[in-house]
C-alpha positions, -999 to +999 in steps of 0.1 A: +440-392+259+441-417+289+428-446+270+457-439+243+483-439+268+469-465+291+471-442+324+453-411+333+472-380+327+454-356+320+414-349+344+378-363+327+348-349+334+315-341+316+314-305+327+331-284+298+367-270+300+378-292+322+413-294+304+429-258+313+470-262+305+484-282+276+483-319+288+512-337+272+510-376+269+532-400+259+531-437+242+561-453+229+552-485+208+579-502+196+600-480+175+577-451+177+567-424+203+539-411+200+534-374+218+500-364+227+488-330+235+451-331+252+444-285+248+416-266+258+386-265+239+381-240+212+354-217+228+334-192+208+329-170+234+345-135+245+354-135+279+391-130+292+395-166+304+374-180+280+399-162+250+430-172+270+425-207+271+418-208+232+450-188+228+467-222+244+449-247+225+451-226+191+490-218+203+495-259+208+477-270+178+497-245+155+530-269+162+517-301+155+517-326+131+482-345+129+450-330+148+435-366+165+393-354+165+369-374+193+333-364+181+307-375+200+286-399+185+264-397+210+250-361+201+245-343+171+275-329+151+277-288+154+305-281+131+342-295+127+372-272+130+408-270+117+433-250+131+461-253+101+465-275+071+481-308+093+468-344+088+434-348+106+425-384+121+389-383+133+376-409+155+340-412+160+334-416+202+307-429+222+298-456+190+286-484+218+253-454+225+248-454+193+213-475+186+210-491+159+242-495+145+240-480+111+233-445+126+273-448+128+279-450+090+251-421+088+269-400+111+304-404+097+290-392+061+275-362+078+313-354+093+329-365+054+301-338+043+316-309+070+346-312+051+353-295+013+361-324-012+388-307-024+405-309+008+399-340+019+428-360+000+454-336+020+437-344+049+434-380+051+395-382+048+379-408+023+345-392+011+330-430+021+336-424+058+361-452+061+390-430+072+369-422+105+375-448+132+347-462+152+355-456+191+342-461+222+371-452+250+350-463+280+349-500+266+384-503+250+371-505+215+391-490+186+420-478+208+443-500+195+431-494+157+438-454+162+476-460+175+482-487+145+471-450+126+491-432+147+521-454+144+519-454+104+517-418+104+547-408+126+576-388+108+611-397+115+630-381+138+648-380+174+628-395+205+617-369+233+618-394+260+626-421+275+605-457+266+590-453+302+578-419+306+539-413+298+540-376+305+564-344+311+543-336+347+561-342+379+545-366+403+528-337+426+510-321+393+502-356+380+483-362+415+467-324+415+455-331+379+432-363+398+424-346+424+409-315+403+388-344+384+373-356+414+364-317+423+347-314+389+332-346+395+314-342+430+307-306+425+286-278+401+287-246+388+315-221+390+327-237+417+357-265+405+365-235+382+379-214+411+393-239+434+431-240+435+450-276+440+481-274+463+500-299+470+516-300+505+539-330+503+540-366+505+546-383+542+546-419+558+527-427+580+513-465+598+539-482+574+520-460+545+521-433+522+503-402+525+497-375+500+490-337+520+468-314+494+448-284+501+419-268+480+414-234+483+384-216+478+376-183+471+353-176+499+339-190+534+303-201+517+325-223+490+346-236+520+315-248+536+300-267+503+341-280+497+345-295+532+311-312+535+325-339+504+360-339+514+358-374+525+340-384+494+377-365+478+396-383+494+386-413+494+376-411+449+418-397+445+429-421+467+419-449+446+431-433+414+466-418+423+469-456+438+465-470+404+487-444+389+515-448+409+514-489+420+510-487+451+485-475+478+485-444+486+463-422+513+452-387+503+442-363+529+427-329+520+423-300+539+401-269+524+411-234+531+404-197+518+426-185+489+441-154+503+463-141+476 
């Protein structure tokens, strides 16, 4: 979704559920506004948290009007899932890994083929594969081609907000949403699951602007493993949230215990 909308909204990271609230994104082109909604993954598992955060994404998807699919192109495909009967637009990621290049028109007939035939007219798939958009986000390639798509397919009807706005998050969440990707970034296991972003408030300070934020942790050994790569934190938001927001910006992090 941050390629689409040109900033980064919503945390990236190769570790899986990353995303754990509805992300909403924004891109108005010209006449149309395009709202995003970057959900959960649909997990197959049974635990509490695991079925909660399905219940958001399955909750989200159940209101919108097209589903846009990233596969992987990178990795095999598993299987392809629909929610409800809206419009599906499926762009095929990662093409620029993908050696040689027609193991890209192979794998977009094996996605036509996880489809019935008889549904693919309502959906908006061609059996040929040509519906499916070639993309690689990293590079740039085939963004613009999916909001052309986008564009073409938008319904009628009153804008949400303003030209300007890329998302419905506040400033503070917008910063804790990069600072939780550089947590899932620089650390393993259970740990960037349990850590909690606060933010403590903005301040200037030398003629600058500094961003307070605390990570809690949910014991003294995950402390001790948080505060040896704090630096590495600070320094890997403070380049990010500077980009965000235009203008340089200092992030200082202090790790504590959870206590609630």
């Amino acid at each position: 979704m941050n390629s689409l909308i040109g900033k980064k909204v919503s945390a990236v990271s190769h570790k899986v559920n990353t995303t754990r609230l509805d992300i909403l994104g924004v891109k108005t082109i010209g006449d149309t506004q395009l709202i995003f909604h970057d959900t959960p993954g649909i997990l197959q598992k049974s635990s509490k948290e695991e079925k909660e955060l399905t219940g958001i994404a399955k909750n989200t998807l159940s209101k919108m009007d097209l589903y846009l699919t990233l596969i992987d192109g990178s990795i095999p495909l598993t299987y392809l899932s629909r929610e409800n009967e809206a419009q599906i637009l499926i762009a095929l990621n990662k093409c620029d890994l993908m050696k040689p290049a027609t193991l890209i028109q192979e794998r977009k007939k094996l996605i036509v083929e996880e489809v019935p035939s008889l549904l693919r007219p309502s959906l908006g798939i061609k059996d040929d594969g040509s519906s499916i958009i070639s993309l690689s986000a990293l590079k740039g390639q085939g963004i613009k081609e999916i909001l052309r798509t986008l564009q073409a397919k938008a319904r009628p009807g009153r804008w949400l907000f303003s030209p300007g706005v890329i998302t419905n998050r506040s400033q503070e969440e917008q910063a804790n949403e990069i600072i939780r990707e550089k947590v899932f970034h620089f650390l393993n296991q259970e740990i960037p699951y349990e850590l909690i972003v606060v933010h403590r408030g903005w301040k200037k300070l030398n003629g600058g602007l500094v961003l307070d934020a605390e990570l809690l942790c949910q014991s003294p050994s995950q402390q001790r493993i948080v505060s040896k790569i704090r630096r590495q934190l600070e320094f890997a938001a403070s380049d990010d949230i500077s980009k965000l927001f235009g203008r340089q910006i200092r992030v200082m992090i202090q790790v504590g215990i959870d206590k609630s």
